[in-house]
RONUZA-854579 format. One record per residue (C-alpha): residue in three letters; x, y, z; residue number from 1. Coordinates in steps of 0.5 Angstrom, whole numbers. Example, Ala and Ser with C-alpha at 12.3 -4.5 7.8 and 13.67 -1.06 7.14 Angstrom:
<dopas>
+------+-------+-------+-------+-----+
| code |     u |     v |     w | pos |
+------+-------+-------+-------+-----+
|  ALA |    25 |    -9 |    16 |   1 |
|  SER |    27 |    -2 |    14 |   2 |
+------+-------+-------+-------+-----+
</dopas>
This chain:
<dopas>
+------+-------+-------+-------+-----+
| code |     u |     v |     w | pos |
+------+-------+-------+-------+-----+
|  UNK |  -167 |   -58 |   507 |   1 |
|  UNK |  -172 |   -56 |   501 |   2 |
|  UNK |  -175 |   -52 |   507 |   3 |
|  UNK |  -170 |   -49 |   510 |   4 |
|  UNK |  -168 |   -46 |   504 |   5 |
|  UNK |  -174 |   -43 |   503 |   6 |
|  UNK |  -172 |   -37 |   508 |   7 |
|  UNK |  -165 |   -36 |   505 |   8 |
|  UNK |  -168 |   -29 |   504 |   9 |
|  UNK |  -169 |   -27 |   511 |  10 |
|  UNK |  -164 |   -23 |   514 |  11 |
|  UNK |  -157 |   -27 |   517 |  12 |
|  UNK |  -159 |   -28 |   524 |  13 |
|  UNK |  -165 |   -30 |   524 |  14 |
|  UNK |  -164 |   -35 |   518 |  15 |
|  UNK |  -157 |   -37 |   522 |  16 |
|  UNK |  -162 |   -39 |   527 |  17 |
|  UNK |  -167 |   -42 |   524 |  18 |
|  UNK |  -163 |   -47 |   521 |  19 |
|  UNK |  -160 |   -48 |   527 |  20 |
|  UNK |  -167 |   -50 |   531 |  21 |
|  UNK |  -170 |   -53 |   524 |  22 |
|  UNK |  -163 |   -58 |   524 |  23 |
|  UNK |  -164 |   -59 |   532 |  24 |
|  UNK |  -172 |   -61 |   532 |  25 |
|  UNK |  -171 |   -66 |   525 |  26 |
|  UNK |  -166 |   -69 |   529 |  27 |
|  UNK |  -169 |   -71 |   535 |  28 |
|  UNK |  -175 |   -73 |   530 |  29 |
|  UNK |  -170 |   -78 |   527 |  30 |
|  UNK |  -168 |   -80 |   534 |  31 |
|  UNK |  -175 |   -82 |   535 |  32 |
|  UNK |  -177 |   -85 |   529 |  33 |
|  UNK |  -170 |   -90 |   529 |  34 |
|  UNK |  -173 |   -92 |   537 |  35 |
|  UNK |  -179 |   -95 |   534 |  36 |
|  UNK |  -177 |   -98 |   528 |  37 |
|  UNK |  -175 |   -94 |   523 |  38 |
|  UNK |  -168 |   -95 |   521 |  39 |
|  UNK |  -168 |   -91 |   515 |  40 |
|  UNK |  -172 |   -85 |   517 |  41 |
|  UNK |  -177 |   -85 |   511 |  42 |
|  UNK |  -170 |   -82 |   508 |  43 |
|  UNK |  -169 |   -87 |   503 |  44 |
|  UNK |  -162 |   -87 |   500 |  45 |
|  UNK |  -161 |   -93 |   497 |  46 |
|  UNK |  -159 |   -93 |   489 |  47 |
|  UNK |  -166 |   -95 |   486 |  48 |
|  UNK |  -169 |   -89 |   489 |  49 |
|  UNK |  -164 |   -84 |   487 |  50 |
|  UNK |  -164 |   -86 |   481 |  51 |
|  UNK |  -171 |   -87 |   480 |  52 |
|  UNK |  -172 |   -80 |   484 |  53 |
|  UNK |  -167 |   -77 |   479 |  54 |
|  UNK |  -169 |   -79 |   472 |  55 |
|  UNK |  -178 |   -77 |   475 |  56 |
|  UNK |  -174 |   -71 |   476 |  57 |
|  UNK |  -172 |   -68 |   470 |  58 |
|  UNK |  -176 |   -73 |   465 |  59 |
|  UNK |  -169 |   -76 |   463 |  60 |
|  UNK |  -167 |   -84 |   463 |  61 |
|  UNK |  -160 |   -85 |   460 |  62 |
|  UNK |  -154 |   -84 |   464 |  63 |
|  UNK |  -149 |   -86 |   460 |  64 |
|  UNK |  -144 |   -91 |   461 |  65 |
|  UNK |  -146 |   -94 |   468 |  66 |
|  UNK |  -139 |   -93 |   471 |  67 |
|  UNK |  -142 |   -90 |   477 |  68 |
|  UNK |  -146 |   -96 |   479 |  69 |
|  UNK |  -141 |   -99 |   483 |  70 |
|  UNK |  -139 |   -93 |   486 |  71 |
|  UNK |  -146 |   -90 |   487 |  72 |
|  UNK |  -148 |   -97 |   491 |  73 |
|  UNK |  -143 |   -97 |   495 |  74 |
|  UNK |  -144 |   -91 |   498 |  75 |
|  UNK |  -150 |   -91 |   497 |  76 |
|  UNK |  -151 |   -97 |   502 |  77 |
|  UNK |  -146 |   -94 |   507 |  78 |
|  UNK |  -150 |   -88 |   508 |  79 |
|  UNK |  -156 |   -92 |   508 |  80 |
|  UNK |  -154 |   -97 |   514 |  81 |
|  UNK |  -150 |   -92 |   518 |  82 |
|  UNK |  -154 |   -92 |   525 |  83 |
|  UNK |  -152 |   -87 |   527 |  84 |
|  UNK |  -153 |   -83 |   521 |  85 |
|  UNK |  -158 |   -76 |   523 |  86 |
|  UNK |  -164 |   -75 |   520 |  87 |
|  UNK |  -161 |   -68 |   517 |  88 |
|  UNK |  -154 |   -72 |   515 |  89 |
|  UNK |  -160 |   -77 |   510 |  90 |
|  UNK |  -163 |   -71 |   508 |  91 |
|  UNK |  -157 |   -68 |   505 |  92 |
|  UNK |  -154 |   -73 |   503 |  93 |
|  UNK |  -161 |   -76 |   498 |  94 |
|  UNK |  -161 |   -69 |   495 |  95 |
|  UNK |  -153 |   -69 |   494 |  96 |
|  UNK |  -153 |   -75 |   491 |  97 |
|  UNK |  -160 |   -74 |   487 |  98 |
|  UNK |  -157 |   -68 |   485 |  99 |
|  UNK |  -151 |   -71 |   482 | 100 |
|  UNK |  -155 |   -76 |   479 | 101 |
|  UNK |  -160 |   -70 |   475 | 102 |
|  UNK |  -153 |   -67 |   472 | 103 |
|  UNK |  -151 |   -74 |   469 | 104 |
|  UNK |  -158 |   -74 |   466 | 105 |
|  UNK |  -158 |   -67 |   464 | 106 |
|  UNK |  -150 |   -68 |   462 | 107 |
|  UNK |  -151 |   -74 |   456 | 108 |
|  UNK |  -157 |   -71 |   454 | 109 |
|  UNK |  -153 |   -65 |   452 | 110 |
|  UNK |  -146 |   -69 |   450 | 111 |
|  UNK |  -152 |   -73 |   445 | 112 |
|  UNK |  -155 |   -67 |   442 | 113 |
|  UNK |  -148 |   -64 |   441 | 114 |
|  UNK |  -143 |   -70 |   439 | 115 |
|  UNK |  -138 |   -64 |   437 | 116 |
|  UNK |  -137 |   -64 |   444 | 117 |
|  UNK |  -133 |   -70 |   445 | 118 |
|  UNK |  -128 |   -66 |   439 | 119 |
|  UNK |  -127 |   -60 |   443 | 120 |
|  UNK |  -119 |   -60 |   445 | 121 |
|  UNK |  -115 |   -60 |   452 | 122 |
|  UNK |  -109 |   -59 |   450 | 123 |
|  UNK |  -102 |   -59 |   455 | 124 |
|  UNK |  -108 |   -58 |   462 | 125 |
|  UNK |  -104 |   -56 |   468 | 126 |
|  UNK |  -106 |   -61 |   474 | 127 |
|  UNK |  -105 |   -57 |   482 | 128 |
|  UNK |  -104 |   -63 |   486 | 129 |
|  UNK |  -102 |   -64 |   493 | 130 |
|  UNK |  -106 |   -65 |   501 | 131 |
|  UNK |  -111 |   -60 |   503 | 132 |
|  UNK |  -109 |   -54 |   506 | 133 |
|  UNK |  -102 |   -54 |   502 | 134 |
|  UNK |  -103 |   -46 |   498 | 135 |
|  UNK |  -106 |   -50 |   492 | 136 |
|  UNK |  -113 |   -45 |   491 | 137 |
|  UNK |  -108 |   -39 |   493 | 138 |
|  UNK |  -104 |   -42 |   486 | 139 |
|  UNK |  -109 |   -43 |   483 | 140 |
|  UNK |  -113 |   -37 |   483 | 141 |
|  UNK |  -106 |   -33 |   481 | 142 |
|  UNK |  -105 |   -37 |   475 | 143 |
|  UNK |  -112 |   -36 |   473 | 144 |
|  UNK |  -109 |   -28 |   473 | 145 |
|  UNK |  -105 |   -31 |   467 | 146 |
|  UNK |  -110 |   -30 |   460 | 147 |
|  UNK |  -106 |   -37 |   457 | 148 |
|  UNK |  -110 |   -40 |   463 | 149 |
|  UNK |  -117 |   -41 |   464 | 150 |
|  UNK |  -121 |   -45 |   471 | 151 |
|  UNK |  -127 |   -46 |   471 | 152 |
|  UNK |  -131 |   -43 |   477 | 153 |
|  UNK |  -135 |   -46 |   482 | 154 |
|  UNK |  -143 |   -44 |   479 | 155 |
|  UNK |  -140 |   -48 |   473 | 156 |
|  UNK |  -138 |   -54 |   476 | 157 |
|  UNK |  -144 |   -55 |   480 | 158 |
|  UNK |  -147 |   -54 |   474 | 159 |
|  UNK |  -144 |   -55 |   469 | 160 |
|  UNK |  -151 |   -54 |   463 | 161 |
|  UNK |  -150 |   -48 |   460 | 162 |
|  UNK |  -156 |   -44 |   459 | 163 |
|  UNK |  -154 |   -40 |   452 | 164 |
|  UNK |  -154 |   -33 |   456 | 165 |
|  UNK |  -149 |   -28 |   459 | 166 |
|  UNK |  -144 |   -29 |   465 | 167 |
|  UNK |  -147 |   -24 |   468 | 168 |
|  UNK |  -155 |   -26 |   467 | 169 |
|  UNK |  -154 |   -33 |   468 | 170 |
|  UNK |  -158 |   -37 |   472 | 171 |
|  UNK |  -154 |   -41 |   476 | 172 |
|  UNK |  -150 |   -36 |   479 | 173 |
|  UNK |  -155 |   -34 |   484 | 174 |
|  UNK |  -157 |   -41 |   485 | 175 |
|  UNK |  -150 |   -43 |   487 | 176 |
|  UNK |  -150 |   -37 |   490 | 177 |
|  UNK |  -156 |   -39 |   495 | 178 |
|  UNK |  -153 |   -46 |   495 | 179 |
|  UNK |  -146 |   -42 |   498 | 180 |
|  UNK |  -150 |   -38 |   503 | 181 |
|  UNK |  -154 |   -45 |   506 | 182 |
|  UNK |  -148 |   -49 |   507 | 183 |
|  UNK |  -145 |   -43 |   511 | 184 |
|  UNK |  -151 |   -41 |   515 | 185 |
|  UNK |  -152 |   -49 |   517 | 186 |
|  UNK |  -145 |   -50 |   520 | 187 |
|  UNK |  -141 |   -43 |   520 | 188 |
|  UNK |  -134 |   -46 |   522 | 189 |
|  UNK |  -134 |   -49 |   515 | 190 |
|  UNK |  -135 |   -43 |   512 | 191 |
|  UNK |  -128 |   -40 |   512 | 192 |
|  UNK |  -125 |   -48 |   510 | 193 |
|  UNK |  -127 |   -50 |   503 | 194 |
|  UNK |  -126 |   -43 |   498 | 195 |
|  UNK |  -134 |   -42 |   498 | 196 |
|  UNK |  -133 |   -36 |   493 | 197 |
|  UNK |  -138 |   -38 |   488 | 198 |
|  UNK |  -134 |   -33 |   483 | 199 |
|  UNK |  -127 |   -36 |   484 | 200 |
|  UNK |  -124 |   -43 |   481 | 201 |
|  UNK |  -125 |   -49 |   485 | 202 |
|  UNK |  -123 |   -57 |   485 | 203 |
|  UNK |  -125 |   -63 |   480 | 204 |
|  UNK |  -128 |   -66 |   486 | 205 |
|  UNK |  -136 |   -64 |   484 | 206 |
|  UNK |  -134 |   -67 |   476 | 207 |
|  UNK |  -132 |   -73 |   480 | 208 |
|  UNK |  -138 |   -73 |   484 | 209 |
|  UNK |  -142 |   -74 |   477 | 210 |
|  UNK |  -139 |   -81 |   478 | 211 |
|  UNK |  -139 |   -81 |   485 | 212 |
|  UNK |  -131 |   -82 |   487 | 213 |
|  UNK |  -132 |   -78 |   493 | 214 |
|  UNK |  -125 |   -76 |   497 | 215 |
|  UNK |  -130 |   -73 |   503 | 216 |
|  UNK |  -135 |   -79 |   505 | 217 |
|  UNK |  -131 |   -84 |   506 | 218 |
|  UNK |  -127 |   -79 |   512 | 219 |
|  UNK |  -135 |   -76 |   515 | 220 |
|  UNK |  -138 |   -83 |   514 | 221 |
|  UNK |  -137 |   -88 |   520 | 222 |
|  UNK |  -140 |   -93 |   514 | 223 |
|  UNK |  -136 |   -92 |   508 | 224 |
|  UNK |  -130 |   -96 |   509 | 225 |
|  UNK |  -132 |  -102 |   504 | 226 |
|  UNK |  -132 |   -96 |   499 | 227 |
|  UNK |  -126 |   -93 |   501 | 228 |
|  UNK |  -122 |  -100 |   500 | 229 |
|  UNK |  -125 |  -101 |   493 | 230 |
|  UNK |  -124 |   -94 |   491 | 231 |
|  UNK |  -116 |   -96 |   493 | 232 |
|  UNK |  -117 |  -102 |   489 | 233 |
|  UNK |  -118 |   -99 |   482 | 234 |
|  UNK |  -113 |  -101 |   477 | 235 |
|  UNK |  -110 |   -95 |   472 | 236 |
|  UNK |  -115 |   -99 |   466 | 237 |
|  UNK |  -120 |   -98 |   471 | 238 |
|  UNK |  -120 |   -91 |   474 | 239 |
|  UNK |  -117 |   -89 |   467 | 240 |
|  UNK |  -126 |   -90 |   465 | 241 |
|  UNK |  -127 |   -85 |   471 | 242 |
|  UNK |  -121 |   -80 |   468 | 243 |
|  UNK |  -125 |   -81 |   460 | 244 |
|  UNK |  -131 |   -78 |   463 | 245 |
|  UNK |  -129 |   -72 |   467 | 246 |
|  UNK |  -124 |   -70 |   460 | 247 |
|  UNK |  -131 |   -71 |   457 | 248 |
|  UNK |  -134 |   -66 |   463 | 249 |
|  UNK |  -128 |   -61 |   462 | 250 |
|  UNK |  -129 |   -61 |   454 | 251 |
|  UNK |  -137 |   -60 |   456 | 252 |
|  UNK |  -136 |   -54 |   460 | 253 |
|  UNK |  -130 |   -52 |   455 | 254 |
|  UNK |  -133 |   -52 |   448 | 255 |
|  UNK |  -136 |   -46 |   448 | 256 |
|  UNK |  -130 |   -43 |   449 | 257 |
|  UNK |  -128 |   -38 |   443 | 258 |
|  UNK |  -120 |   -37 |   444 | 259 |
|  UNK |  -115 |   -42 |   446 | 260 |
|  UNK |  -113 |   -43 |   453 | 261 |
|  UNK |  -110 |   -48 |   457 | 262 |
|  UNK |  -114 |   -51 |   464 | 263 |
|  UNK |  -112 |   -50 |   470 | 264 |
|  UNK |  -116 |   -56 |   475 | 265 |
|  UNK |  -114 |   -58 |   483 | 266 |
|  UNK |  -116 |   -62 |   487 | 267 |
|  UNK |  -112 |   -67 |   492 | 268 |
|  UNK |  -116 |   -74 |   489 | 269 |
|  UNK |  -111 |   -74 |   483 | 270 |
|  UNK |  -106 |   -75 |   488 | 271 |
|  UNK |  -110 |   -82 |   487 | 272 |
|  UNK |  -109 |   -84 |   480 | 273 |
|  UNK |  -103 |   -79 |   477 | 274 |
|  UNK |  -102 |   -86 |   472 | 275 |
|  UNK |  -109 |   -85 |   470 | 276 |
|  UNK |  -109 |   -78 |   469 | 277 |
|  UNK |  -103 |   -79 |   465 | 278 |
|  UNK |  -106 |   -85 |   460 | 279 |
|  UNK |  -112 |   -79 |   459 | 280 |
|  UNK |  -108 |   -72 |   459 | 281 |
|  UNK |  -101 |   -75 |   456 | 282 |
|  UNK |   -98 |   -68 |   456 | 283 |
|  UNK |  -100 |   -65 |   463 | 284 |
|  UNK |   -96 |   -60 |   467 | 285 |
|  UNK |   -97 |   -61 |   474 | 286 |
|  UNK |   -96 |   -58 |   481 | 287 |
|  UNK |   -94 |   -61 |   487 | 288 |
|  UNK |   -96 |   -58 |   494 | 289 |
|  UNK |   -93 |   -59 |   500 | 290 |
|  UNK |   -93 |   -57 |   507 | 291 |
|  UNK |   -92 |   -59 |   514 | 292 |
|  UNK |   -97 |   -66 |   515 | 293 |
|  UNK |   -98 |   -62 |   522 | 294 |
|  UNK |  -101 |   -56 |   520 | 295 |
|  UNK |  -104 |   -60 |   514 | 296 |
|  UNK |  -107 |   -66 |   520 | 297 |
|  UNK |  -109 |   -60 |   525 | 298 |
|  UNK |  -114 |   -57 |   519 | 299 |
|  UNK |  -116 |   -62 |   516 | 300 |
|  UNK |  -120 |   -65 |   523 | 301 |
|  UNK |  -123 |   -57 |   524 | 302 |
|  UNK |  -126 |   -57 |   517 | 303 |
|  UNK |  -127 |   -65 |   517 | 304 |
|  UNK |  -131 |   -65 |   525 | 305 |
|  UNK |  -135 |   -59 |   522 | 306 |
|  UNK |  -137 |   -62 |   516 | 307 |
|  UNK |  -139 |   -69 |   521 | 308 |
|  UNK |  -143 |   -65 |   525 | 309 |
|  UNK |  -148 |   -64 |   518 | 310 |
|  UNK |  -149 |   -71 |   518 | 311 |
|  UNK |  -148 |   -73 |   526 | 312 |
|  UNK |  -151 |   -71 |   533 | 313 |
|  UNK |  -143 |   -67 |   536 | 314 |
|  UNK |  -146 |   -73 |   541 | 315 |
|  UNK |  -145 |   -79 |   536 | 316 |
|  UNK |  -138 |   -76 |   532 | 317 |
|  UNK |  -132 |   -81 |   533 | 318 |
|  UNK |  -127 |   -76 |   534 | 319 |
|  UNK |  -121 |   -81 |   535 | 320 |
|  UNK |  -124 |   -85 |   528 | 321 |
|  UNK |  -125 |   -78 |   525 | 322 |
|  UNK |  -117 |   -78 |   525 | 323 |
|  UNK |  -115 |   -85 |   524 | 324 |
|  UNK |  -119 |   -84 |   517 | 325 |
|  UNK |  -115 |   -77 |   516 | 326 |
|  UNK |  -109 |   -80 |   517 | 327 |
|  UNK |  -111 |   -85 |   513 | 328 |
|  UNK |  -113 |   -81 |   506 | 329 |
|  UNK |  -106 |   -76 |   507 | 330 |
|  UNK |  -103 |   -83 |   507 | 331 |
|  UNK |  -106 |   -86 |   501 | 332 |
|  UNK |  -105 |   -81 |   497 | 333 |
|  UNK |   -98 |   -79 |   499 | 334 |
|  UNK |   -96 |   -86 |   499 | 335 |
|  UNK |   -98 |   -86 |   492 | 336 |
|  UNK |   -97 |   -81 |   489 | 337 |
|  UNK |   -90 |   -81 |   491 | 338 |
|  UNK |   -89 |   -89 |   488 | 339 |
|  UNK |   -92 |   -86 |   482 | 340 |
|  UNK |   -86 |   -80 |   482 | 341 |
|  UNK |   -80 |   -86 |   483 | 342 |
|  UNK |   -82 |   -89 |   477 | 343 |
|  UNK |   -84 |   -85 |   472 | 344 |
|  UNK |   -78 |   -82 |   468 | 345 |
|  UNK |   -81 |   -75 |   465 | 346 |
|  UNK |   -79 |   -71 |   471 | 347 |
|  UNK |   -80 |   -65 |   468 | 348 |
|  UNK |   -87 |   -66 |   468 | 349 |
|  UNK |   -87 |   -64 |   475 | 350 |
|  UNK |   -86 |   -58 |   480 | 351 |
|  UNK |   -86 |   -59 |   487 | 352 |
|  UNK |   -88 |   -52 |   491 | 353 |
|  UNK |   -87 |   -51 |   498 | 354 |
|  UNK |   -92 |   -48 |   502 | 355 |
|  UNK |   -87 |   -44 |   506 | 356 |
|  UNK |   -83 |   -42 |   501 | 357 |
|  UNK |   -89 |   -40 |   497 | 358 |
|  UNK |   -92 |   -35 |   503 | 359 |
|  UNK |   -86 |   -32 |   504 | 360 |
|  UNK |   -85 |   -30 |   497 | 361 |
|  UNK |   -91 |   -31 |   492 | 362 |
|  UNK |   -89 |   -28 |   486 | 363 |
|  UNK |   -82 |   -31 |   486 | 364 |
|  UNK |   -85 |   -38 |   486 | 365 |
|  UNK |   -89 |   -36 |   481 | 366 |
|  UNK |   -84 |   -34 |   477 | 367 |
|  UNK |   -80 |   -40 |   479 | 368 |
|  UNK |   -86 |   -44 |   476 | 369 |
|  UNK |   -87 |   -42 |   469 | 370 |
|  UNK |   -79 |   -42 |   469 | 371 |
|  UNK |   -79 |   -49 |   470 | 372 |
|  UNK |   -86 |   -50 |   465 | 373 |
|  UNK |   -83 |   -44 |   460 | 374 |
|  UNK |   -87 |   -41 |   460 | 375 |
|  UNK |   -87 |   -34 |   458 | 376 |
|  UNK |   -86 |   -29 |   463 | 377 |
|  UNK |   -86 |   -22 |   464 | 378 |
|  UNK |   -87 |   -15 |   467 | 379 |
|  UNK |   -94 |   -14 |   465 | 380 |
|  UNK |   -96 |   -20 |   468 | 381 |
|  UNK |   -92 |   -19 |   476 | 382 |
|  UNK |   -96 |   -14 |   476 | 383 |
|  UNK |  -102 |   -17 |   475 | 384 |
|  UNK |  -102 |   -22 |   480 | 385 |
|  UNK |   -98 |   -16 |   484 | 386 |
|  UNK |  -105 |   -13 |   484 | 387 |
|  UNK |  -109 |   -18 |   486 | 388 |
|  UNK |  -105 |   -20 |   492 | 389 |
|  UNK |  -105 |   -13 |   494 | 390 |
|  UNK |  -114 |   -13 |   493 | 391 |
|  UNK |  -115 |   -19 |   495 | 392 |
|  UNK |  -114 |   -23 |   502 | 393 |
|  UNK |  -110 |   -29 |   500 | 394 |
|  UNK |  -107 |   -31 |   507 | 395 |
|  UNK |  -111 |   -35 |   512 | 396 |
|  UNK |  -109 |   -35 |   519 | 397 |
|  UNK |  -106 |   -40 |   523 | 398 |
|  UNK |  -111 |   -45 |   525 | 399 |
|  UNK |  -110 |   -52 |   529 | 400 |
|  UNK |  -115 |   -57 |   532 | 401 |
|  UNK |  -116 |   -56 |   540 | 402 |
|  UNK |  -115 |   -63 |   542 | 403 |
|  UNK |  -112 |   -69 |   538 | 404 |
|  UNK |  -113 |   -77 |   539 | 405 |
|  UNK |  -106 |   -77 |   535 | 406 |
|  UNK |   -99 |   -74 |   538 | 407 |
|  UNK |   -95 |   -68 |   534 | 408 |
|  UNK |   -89 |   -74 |   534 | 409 |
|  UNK |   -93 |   -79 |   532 | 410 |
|  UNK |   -95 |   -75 |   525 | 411 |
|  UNK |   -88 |   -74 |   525 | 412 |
|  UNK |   -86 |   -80 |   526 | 413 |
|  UNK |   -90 |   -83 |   521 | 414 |
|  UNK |   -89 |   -77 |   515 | 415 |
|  UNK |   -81 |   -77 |   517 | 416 |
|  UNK |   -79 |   -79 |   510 | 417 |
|  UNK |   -83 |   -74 |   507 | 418 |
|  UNK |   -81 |   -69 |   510 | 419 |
|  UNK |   -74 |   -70 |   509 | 420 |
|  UNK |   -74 |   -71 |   502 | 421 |
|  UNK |   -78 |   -65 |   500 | 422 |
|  UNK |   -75 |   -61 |   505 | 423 |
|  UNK |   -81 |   -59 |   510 | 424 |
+------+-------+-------+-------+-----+
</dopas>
């Protein structure tokens, strides 16, 4: 990987093809270093060595609470046993996860050299949830058109320390910028799927990352099933830990801020744990999106088999097994989310936003969501986010899988009561 990234510079094509064949060669390589004996394909991924990895890195050794142990070695202990695993899937996911270990490193060391962080306020944060696919980057950018809001951007949340310098000077810009470019380059159908603008708002997931709660392994990994099931079996008091550090993380990337604002975040996994959300954000605002399951199914197995083929052979991918755990996360979280909403009293805290009714009239619903939330609308600010509409494509086109394992009816089926509460 740290090869490959070396040649970003080069002209598009022969960039795209050079990781197309340095992927293909380390992966037969891997192949036969598995053959004769080398399980782990002198690619270590177990927790030790990430952790001493990260901490050599930066020259760091507090991490903090040790609240990413447990998840970090489930993971870790998935990944590192799958046989099937490529040896371009190890690469990435021992940088990831190193990655992710240095940005703990570096975040404490910032939070103890400014204690006044962890007094920065995050008052009445507006929470976007809902299934991928559903509209939520689209609303999420249109309320970022609002000055009341901020979003944090996508350089930001990869790396969240600031340098002390402008926006315009900053560093990590171009670096998520040639991090941006690699990925799209090294799979191209996964370059239209996740918002991989790096100017743009994008998802808490990289904040929970930092903690390793990871809504993306255990749908790619054929490996990762005990992490999902432990993942399922946190408590509110446990997962209200996780949710204490990422406000930490938001008020690290916030406190700098001169004027007062309110966070707008996104992200599926809160779908998981609204009760924790709201033990740590008690007086959040959230937005629900909803869509067609079909839809949300048939794209999440184009961007989820994509992404698969960054970690396996197409050869060793489980397309029926893929699906299963597609289908299983869309349920979790649906299931759960509703189950939540049938016993908390505060209805009003919630605005449910249908995709269709969202695409056939943007700014009506707009205006629909700050009626429902009051807050303050006006001529000026239609306008604005009419511009942006007008010089930015927003609208994706229509895509579904080839070929599914899972019928229409079934997800019909299993999605009916759904559907017929919220009208899709």
């Amino acid at each position: 990987v740290e090869m490959a990234m070396g040649v970003r510079h080069a002209p598009q094509w022969i960039y795209y093809y050079y990781l197309k064949w340095y992927r293909i060669f380390v992966n037969l390589y891997g192949r036969l270093l598995r053959s004769v004996g080398y399980p782990n394909l002198g690619i270590p991924l177990d927790e030790d060595w990430l952790l001493s990895s990260a901490e050599k890195s930066t020259n760091l050794h507090n991490f903090g609470r040790a609240i990413h142990a447990e998840p970090l070695h489930l993971l870790s202990t998935g990944w590192n046993t799958d046989p099937l695993l490529s040896y371009f899937g190890r690469q990435i996911i021992q940088q990831t996860c190193t990655e992710m270990l240095k940005t703990r490193l570096q975040s404490e060391k910032e939070v103890r050299s400014h204690p006044e962080i962890t007094k920065s306020p995050i008052e009445k944060p507006v929470f976007i949830i809902g299934w991928p696919h559903t509209g939520a980057s689209i609303l999420h950018l249109l309320l970022t058109q609002d000055p009341q809001f901020k979003a944090f951007r996508l350089w930001e949340l990869l790396h969240p320390i600031s340098p002390q310098i402008s926006a315009k000077q900053d560093p990590r810009i171009k670096a998520t910028s040639d991090e941006m470019k690699w990925w799209s380059n090294i799979e191209p159908p996964c370059q239209p799927m996740p918002q991989l603008e790096v100017d743009r708002p994008h998802g808490c997931c990289h904040l929970f990352k930092q903690s390793f709660i990871d809504r993306h392994s255990p749908i790619i990994g054929n490996n990762t099933s005990e992490y999902w099931k432990w993942l399922l079996s946190r408590s509110k008091e446990q997962m209200t830990v996780y949710y204490r550090y990422y406000k930490r993380q938001l008020q690290l990337l916030n406190y700098q801020e001169s004027r007062p604002v309110r966070l707008v975040m996104k992200d599926s996994v809160h779908m998981l744990f609204i009760d924790s959300l709201l033990e740590v954000f008690p007086d959040a605002q959230i937005i629900v999106t909803h869509r067609d399951p079909i839809h949300v199914f048939e794209s999440s197995c184009l961007k989820f088999t994509a992404l698969s083929r960054l970690f396996y052979d197409p050869k060793d991918i489980q397309p029926q097994a893929l699906e299963k755990r597609i289908i299983d996360y869309l349920d979790q979280s649906l299931r759960r989310m509703l189950s939540f909403r049938a016993r908390e009293e505060k209805k009003d805290i919630f605005f449910d936003c249908r995709y269709d009714d969202f695409v056939k009239d943007r700014i009506g619903m707009m205006e629909n969501i700050y009626q429902h939330f009051g807050w303050t609308w006006n001529s000026s600010l239609k306008s604005t986010m009419e511009r942006f509409l007008t010089t930015n494509a927003t609208d994706r086109k229509s895509i579904s899988s080839t070929s599914s394992h899972i019928s229409k009816e079934e997800i019909k089926t299993k999605f009916r009561d759904y559907c017929d509460t919220y009208r899709i």
